[in-house]
C-alpha positions as CSV (number, residue, x, y, z in Angstrom):
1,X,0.0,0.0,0.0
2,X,1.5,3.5,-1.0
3,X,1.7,6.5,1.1
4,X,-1.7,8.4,0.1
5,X,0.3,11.4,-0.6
6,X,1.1,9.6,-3.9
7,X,-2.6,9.6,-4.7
8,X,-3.0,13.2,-4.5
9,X,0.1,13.5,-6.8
10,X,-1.5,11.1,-9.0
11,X,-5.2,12.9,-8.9
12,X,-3.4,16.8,-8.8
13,X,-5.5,17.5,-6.3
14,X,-4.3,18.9,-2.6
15,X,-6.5,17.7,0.2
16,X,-7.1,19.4,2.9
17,X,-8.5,16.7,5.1
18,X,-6.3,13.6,4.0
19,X,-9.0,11.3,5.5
20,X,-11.7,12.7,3.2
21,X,-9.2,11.1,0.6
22,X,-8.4,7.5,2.5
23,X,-11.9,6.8,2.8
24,X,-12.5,7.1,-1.0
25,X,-10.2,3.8,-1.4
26,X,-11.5,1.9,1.4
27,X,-13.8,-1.0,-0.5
28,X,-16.4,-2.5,1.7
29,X,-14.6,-5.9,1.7
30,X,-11.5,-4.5,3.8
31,X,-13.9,-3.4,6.7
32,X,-14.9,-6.8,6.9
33,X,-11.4,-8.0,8.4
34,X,-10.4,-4.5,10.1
35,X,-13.3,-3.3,11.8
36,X,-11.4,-1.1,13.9
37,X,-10.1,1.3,10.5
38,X,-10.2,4.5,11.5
39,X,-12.2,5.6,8.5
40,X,-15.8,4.2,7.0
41,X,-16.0,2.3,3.5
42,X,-16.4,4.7,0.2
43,X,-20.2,3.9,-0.6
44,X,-21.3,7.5,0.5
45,X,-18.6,9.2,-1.4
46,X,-19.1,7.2,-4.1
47,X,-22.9,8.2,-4.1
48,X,-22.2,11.9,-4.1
49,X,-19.6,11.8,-6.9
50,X,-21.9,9.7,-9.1
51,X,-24.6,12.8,-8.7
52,X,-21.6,15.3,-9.3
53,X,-20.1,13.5,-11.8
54,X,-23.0,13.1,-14.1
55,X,-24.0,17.0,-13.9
56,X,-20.7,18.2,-14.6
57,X,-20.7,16.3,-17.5
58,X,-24.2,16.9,-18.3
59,X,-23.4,20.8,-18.1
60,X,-20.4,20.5,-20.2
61,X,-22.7,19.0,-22.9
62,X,-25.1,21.1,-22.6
63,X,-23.5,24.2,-23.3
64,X,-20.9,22.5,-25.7
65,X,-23.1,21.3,-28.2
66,X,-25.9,23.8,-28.4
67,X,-27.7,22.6,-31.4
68,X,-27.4,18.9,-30.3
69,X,-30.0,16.9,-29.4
70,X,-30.6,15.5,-25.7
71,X,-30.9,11.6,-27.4
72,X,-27.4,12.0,-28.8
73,X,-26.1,14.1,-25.7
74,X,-27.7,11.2,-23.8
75,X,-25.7,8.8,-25.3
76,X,-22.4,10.7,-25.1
77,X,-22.5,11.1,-21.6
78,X,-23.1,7.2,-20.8
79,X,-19.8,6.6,-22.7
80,X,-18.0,9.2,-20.3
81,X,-19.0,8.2,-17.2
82,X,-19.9,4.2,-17.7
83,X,-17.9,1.6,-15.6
84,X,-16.0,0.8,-18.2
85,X,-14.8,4.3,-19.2
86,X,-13.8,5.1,-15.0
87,X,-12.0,1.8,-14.7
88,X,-10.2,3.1,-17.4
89,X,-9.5,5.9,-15.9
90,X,-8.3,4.5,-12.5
91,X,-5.7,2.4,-14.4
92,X,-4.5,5.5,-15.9
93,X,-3.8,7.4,-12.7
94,X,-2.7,3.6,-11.0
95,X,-5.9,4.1,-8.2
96,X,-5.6,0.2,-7.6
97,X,-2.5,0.8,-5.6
98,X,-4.0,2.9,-3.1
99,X,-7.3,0.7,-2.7
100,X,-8.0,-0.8,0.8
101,X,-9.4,-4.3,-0.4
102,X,-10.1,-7.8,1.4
103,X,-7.5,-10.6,0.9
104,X,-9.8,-11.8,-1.6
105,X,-10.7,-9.1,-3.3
106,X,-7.2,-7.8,-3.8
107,X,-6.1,-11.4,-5.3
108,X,-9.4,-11.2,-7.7
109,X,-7.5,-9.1,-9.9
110,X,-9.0,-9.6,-13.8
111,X,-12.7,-10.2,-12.8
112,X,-15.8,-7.7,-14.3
113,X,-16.6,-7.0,-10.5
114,X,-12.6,-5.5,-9.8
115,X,-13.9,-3.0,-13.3
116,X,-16.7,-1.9,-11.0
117,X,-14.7,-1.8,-8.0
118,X,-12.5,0.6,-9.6
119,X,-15.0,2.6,-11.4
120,X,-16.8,3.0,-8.2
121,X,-13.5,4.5,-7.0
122,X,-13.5,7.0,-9.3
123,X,-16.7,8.5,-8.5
124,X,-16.2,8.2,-4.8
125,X,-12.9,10.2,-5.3
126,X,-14.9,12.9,-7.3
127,X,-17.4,13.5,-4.3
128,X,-14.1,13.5,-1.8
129,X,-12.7,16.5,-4.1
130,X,-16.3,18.0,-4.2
131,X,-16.4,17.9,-0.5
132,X,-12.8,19.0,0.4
133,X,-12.0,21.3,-2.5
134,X,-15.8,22.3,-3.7
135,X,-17.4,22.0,-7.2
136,X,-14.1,24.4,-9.1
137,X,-11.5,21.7,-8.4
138,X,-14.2,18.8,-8.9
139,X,-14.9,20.1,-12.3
140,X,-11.1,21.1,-13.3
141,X,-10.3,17.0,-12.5
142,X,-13.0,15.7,-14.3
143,X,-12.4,17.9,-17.2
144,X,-8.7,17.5,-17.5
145,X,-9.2,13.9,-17.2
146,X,-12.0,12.8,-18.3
147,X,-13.7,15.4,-20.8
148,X,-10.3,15.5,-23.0
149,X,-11.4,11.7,-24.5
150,X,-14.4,13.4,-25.3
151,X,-13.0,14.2,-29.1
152,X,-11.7,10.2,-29.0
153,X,-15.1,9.1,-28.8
154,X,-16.9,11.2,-31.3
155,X,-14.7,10.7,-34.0
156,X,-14.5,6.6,-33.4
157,X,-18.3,6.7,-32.3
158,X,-17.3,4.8,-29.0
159,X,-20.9,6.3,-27.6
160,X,-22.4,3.5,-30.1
161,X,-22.5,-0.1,-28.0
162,X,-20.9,-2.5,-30.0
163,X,-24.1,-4.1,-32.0
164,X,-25.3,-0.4,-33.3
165,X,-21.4,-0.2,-33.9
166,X,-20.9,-3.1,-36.3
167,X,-24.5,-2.7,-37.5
168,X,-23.8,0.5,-38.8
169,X,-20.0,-0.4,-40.3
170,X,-21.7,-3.3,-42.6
171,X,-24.5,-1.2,-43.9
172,X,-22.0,1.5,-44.4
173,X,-19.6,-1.0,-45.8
174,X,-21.1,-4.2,-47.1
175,X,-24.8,-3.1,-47.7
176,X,-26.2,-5.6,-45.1
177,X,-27.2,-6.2,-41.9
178,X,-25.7,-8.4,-39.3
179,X,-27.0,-11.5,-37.8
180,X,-26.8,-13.6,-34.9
181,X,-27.1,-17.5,-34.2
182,X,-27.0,-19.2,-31.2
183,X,-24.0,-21.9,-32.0
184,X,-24.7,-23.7,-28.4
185,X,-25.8,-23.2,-25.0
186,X,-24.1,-24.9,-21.4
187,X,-24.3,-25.2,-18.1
188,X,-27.5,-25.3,-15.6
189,X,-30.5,-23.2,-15.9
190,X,-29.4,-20.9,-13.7
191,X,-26.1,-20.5,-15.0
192,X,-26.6,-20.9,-18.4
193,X,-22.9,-19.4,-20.8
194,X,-24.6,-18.6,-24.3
195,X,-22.2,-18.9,-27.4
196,X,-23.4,-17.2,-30.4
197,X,-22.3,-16.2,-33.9
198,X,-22.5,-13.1,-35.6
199,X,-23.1,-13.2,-39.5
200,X,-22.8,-11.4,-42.5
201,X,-24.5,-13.1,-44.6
202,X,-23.1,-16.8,-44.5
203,X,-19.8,-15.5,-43.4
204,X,-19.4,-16.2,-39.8
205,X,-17.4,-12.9,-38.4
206,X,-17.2,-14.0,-34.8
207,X,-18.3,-15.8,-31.9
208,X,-19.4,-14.3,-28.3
209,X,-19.8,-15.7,-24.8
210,X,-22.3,-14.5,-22.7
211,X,-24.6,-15.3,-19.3
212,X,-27.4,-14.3,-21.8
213,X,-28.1,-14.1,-25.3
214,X,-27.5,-10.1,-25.4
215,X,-24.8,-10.3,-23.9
216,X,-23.2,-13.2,-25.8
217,X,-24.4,-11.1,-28.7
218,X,-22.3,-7.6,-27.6
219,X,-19.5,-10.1,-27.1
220,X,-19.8,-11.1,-30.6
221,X,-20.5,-7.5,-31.9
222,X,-17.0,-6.2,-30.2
223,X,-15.0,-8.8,-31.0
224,X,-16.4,-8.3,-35.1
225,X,-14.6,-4.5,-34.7
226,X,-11.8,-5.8,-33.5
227,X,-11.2,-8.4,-36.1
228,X,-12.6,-5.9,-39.1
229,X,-10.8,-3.2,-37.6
230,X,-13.7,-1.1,-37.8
């Protein structure tokens, strides 16, 4: 664990109350097996930085793109502030270093909930800047680091999920629209792993795994981009 003076090195933002900032990497999990910390989990923090976090953006939009409308603002947003995007962004600035996790959460490395865990981070660190340094600072980080891939996202249309994505490549590029076929399906009921195929035409493009069909299909859809290099 690095000395939390790193993370405000890492963030560029100067705390005032250094606690405000240790709570934001405390997960739940690490309560759980030092109940005695001498600061609470970062739920709350992540709740008000979720709320800050989407009207910054939402603001920045809105006076940005005047003559846009609110479906396609809508859109944009979700890819700026989606799990996906803040995990991202934690790897960038190395958050996972400073993270108070459980034994078993910090060996759980590669999993979808470690993504969420980070994300979560994120926002919980934008509602410890809102509370230490006020709405100036919050909205200085999350433009410097997070409204500058803005221009990255419009121009490769990263706001489109991946099956609008590739629908819209092969109409623009092959005149026809994809398909999908479930190729098999595993496991019990309740834990069912969908495989499916995604077609153009006859030609199979790729194959995706998913818990569920849609998801097997997005699977399929992203892993069609990367293999077209659309």
């Amino acid at each position: 664990m690095k000395e939390i003076s790193g993370l405000e090195k890492a963030l560029g933002v100067e705390f005032k109350n250094q606690l405000l900032l240790k709570q934001a990497v405390v997960h739940r999990s690490y309560l759980n097996e030092h109940p005695d910390f001498d600061v609470s989990h970062n739920e709350r923090l992540e709740f008000l930085g979720d709320a800050v976090l989407e009207i910054i953006v939402t603001e920045y939009l809105f006076y940005k793109f005047p003559e846009t409308p609110e479906g396609d603002l809508t859109n944009w947003r979700a890819s700026l502030v989606n799990a996906k995007m803040l995990a991202s962004l934690a790897e960038e600035l190395d958050i996972e270093q400073y993270l108070y996790l459980s034994r078993g959460e910090a060996k759980d490395k590669n999993s979808k909930a470690r993504q969420y865990i980070l994300a979560n981070a994120i926002e919980a660190l934008i509602g410890a800047i809102y509370l230490d340094r006020g709405v100036v600072t919050a909205k200085k980080f999350i433009k410097e680091k997070l409204l500058v891939k803005l221009d990255h996202i419009l121009t490769n249309k990263l706001y489109l999920d991946p099956k609008s994505k590739f629908q819209e490549k092969a109409q623009e590029e092959y005149k026809v629209t994809p398909h999908y076929k479930i190729i098999s399906e595993s496991g019990p009921d309740h834990a069912k792993i969908f495989e499916v195929g995604l077609y153009l035409g006859e030609r199979l493009i790729a194959k995706g795994r998913g818990s569920s069909k849609q998801e097997a299909q997005v699977d399929a859809a992203d892993k069609g981009i990367k293999k077209l290099d659309w």
